[in-house]
matplotlib code that plots the C-alpha trace (Angstrom):
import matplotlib.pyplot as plt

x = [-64.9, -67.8, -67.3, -68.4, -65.2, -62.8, -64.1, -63.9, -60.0, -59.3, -61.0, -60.9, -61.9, -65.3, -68.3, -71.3, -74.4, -77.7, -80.0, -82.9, -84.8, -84.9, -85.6, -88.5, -90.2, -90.1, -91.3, -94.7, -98.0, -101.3, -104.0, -106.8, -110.3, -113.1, -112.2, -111.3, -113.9, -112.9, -115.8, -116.1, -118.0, -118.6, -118.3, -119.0, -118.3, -115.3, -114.8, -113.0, -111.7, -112.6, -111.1, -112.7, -113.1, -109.4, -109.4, -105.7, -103.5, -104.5, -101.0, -100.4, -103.6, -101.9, -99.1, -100.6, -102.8, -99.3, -97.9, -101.1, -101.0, -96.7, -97.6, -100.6, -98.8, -102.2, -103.5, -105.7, -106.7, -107.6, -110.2, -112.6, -110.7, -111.3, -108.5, -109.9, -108.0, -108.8, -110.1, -111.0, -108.1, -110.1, -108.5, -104.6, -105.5, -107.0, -104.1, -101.6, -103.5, -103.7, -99.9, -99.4, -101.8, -105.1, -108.7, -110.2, -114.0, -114.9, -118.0, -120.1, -120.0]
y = [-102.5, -100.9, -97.4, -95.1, -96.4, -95.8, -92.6, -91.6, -93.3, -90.9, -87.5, -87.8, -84.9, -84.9, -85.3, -87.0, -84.8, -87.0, -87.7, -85.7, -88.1, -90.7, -88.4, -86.4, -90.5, -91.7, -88.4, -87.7, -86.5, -87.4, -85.0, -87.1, -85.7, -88.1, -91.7, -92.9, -95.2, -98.1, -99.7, -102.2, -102.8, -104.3, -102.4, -104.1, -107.6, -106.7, -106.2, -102.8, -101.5, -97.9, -95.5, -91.9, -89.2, -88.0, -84.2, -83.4, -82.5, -84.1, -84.5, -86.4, -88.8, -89.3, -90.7, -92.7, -94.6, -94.7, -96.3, -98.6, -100.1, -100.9, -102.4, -104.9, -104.8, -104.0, -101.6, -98.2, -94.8, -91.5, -89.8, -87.6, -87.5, -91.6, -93.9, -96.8, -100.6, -103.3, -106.1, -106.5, -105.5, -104.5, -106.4, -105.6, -101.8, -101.7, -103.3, -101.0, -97.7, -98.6, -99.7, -95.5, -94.3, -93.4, -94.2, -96.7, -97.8, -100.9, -100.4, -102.3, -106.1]
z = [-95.2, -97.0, -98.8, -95.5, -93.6, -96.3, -97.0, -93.2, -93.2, -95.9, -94.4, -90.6, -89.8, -92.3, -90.9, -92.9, -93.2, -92.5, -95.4, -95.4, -97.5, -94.8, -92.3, -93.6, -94.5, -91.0, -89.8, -92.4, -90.8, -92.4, -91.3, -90.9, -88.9, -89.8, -90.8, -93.7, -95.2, -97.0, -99.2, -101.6, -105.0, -108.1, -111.7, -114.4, -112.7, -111.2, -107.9, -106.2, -103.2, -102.7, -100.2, -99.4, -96.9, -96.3, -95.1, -95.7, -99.0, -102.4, -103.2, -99.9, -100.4, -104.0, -102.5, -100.3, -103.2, -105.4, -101.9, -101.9, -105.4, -104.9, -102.0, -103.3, -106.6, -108.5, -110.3, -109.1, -109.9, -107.8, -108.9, -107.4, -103.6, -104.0, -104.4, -106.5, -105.5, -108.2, -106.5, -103.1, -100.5, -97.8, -95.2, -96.1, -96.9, -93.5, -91.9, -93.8, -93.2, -89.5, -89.3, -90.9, -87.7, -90.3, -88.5, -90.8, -91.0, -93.4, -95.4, -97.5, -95.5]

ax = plt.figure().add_subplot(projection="3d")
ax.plot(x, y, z, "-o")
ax.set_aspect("equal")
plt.show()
């Protein structure tokens, strides 16, 4: 009996409000017109995954890169309307993007 049925054996007649959290995540939109191009490069020796052309919200393309980097557990940076990967992700950011319904177009071989 977990805490949702004891609380509902107590107060019948209450009725659980749903939590808007959960509902506004399953239903966010991503304004996308063009695709978004995914590119990779070397600085310095290193390799990077770089992700540009997004039309919609800054703050929405800043959650997506945040959302990126927990995801491949690495590190990143937005800057300029790019999100910058370290390393090369191309493959898995494509897959992920595409899962979230973005148009993605791989650049750069």
């Amino acid at each position: 009996m977990d805490l949702q049925d004891q609380l509902k054996n107590l107060f019948p007649d209450h009725k659980a409000p749903e939590t808007p959290k959960e509902a506004q995540k399953e239903n966010t939109i991503w304004l996308q017109n063009d695709p978004i191009i995914c590119k990779y490069e070397k600085r310095k020796g290193k390799p990077i995954t770089i992700l540009e052309g997004y039309n919609g919200a800054i703050d929405d393309f800043k959650k997506l890169a945040k959302e990126l980097k927990t995801k491949l557990s690495v590190g990143g940076s937005f800057k300029d309307d790019k999100i910058i990967i370290q390393g090369d992700y191309r493959d898995k950011i494509m897959s992920l993007l595409k899962e979230k319904g973005f148009n993605v177009k791989r650049v750069g071989g």
